[in-house]
C-alpha positions in Angstrom: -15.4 -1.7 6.7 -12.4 -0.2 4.6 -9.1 0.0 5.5 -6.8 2.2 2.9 -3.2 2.0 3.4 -1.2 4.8 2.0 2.4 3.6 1.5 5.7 3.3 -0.7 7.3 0.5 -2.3 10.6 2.1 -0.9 9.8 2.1 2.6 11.0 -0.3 5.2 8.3 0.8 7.4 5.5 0.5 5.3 7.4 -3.0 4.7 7.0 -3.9 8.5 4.0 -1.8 9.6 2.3 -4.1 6.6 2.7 -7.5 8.6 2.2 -5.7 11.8 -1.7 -4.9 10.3 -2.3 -8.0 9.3 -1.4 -10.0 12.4 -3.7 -7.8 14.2 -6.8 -8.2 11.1 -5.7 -12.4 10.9 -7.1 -11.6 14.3 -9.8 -9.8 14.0 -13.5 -10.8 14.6 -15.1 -9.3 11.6 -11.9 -9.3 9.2 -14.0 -11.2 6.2 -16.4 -8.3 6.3 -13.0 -5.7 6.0 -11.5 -4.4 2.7 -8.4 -3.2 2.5 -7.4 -1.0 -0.3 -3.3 0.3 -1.3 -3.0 4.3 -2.0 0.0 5.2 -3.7 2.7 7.4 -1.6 6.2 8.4 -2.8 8.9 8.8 -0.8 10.7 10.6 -3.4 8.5 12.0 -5.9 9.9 13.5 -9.0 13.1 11.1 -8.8 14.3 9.9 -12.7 13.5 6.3 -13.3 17.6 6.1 -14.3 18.4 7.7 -11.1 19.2 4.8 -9.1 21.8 4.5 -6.4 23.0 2.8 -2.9 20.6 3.0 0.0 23.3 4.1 2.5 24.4 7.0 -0.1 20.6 8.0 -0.2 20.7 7.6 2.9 23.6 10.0 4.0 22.6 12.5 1.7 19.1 12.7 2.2 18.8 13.1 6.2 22.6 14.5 6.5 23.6 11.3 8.7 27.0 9.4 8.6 27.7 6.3 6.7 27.9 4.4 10.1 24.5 6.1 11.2 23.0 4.6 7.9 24.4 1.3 8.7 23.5 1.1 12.0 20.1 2.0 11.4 19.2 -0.9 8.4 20.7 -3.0 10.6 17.6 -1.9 13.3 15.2 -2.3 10.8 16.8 -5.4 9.9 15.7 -6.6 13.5 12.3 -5.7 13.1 11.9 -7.2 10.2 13.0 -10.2 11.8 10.7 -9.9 14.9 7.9 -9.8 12.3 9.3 -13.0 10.6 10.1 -11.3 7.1 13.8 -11.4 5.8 15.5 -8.1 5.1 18.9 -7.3 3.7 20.4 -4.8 5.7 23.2 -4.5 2.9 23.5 -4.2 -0.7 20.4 -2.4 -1.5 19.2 -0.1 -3.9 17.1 2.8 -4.4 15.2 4.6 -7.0 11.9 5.7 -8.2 8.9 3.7 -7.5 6.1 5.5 -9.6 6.0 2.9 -12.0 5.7 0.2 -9.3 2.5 2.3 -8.1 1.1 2.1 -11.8 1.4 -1.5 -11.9 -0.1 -1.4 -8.5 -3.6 0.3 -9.7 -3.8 -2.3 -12.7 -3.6 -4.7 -10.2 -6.1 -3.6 -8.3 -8.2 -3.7 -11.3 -7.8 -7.5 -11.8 -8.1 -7.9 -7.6 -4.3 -8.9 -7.5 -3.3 -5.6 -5.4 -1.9 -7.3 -2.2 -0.5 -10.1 -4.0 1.6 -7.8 -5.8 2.4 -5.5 -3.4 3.4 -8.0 -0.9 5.9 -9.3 -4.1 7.5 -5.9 -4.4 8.3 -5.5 -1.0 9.9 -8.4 -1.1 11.7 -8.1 -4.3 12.9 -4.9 -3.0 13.8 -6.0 0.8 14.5 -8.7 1.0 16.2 -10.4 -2.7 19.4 -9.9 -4.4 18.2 -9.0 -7.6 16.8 -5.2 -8.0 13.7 -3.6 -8.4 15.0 -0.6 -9.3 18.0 -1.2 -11.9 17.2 -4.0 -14.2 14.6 -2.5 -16.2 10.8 -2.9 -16.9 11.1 -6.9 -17.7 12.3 -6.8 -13.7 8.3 -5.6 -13.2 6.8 -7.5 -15.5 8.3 -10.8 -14.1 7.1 -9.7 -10.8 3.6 -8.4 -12.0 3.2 -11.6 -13.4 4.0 -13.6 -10.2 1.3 -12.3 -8.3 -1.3 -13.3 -11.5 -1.3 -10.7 -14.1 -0.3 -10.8 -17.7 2.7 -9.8 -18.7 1.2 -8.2 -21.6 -1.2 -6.3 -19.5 1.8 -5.2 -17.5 4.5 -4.2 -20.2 1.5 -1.8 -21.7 1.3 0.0 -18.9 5.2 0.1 -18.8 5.2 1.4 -22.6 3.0 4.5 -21.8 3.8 7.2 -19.2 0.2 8.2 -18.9 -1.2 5.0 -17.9 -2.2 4.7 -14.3 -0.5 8.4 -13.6 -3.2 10.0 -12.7 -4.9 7.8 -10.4 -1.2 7.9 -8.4 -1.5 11.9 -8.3 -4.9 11.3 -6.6 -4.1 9.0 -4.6 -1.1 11.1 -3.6 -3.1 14.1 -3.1 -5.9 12.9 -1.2 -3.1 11.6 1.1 -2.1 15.4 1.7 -6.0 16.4 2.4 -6.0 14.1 4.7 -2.7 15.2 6.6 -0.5 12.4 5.9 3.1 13.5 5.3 4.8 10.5 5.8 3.8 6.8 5.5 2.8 4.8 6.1 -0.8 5.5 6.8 -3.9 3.6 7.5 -7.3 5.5 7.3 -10.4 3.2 8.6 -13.7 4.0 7.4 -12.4 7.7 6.7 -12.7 8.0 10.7 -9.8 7.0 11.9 -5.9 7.6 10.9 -3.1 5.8 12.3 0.5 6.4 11.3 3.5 4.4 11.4 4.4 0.9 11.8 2.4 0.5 14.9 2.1 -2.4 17.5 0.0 -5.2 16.7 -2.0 -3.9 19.9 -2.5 -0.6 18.2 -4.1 -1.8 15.1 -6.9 -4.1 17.1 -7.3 -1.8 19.0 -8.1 0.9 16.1 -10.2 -2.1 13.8 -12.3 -2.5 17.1 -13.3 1.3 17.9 -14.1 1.8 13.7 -16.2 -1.1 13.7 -18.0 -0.5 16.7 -18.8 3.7 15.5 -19.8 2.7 12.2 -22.7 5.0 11.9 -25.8 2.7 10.5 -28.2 3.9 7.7 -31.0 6.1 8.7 -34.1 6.4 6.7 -35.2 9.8 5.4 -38.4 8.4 3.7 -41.7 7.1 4.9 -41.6 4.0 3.0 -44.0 4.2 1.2 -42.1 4.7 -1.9 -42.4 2.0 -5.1 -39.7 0.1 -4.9 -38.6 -3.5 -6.2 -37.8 -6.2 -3.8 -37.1 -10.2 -3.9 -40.9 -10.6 -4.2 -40.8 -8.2 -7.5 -41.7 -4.3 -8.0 -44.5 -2.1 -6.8 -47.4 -2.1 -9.3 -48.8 1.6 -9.1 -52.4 1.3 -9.1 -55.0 3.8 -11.0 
């Protein structure tokens, strides 16, 4: 079974709705025989790299909400986090574009090094002193190479715009055909959505149901058809 999770470096929900999932699939029966693939979603699409600035100013400005509002709520998330046993700084943070972070993201799914890095960003991003956001590309690198890749590997795809763009778009888009306007969002086996940072509960309960309706192959051939097996291939006869 496939689970795709369509999320943002940038969001504190995708941050705890992550570790939510995974208690529930650490849990699950069949969760060896379960794949779970990262879709890239951004928050703020179109955002300069160079345009970085305070999360409570985004914050503010964004969803029209006062400075105490803003403070009040990272210091909710905050909580959560906790609950969920990851650290979270509820002050001092930064925001700014992530699409490079999702371009690093599909080369690391290319080496199988996707969650490891992932995992590593949103912690870089929530929970350290040091930003993701204003230090520059060797900031990415040094992450991209603590969960296993090269760091030449990584500062190539830094160097060229193109690389990795347009497997974001698609991701991006296919999130919108599917109906997902915020994130994050988990699709299993492309028959069930859930959104948000649900319960624990919620996502057993969702693994269970798509495993037990997977629809099992139906033959549309008489087999008798030449095929090759584990005991060789069909040896058509005159």
């Amino acid at each position: 079974m496939k689970v795709e999770i369509w999320s943002d470096i940038a969001c504190p929900w995708c941050y705890v709705g992550k570790a939510r999932f995974e208690k529930a699939l650490a849990a699950f029966p069949h969760r060896d025989r379960v794949e779970v693939v990262h879709r890239s979603f951004e928050l703020d699409p179109g955002r300069a790299k160079d345009d970085v600035q305070p999360v409570i100013t985004m914050l503010t400005a964004k969803y029209g909400m006062s400075e105490a509002q803003a403070r009040a709520g990272e210091e909710n998330l905050g909580a959560q986090a906790a609950a969920e046993g990851l650290d979270y700084r509820t002050a001092g943070r930064d925001h700014g574009s992530t699409f490079d972070m999702h371009r690093l993201l599909h080369l690391a799914k290319e080496h199988g090094r996707q969650d490891e890095l992932i995992q590593i960003l949103y912690r870089a991003n929530f929970a350290e002193e040091r930003s993701v956001f204003s230090e520059g590309d060797e900031r990415l690198v040094e992450l991209a190479v603590a969960a296993g890749l090269a760091a030449e590997d990584a500062r190539g795809v830094l160097a060229d715009p193109a690389a990795y763009a347009d497997q974001v778009r698609a991701d991006e888009r296919e999130a919108a055909e599917l109906g997902a306007n915020g994130v994050p969002f988990f699709v299993l086996d492309r028959a069930y959505g859930v959104s948000g940072a649900q319960p624990a509960e919620v996502f057993t309960q969702a693994l269970t149901r798509a495993w037990d309706e997977r629809s099992p192959l139906r033959p549309v051939d008489d087999g008798d058809a030449q095929a090759c097996g584990p005991d060789g291939c069909a040896v058509p006869r005159q």
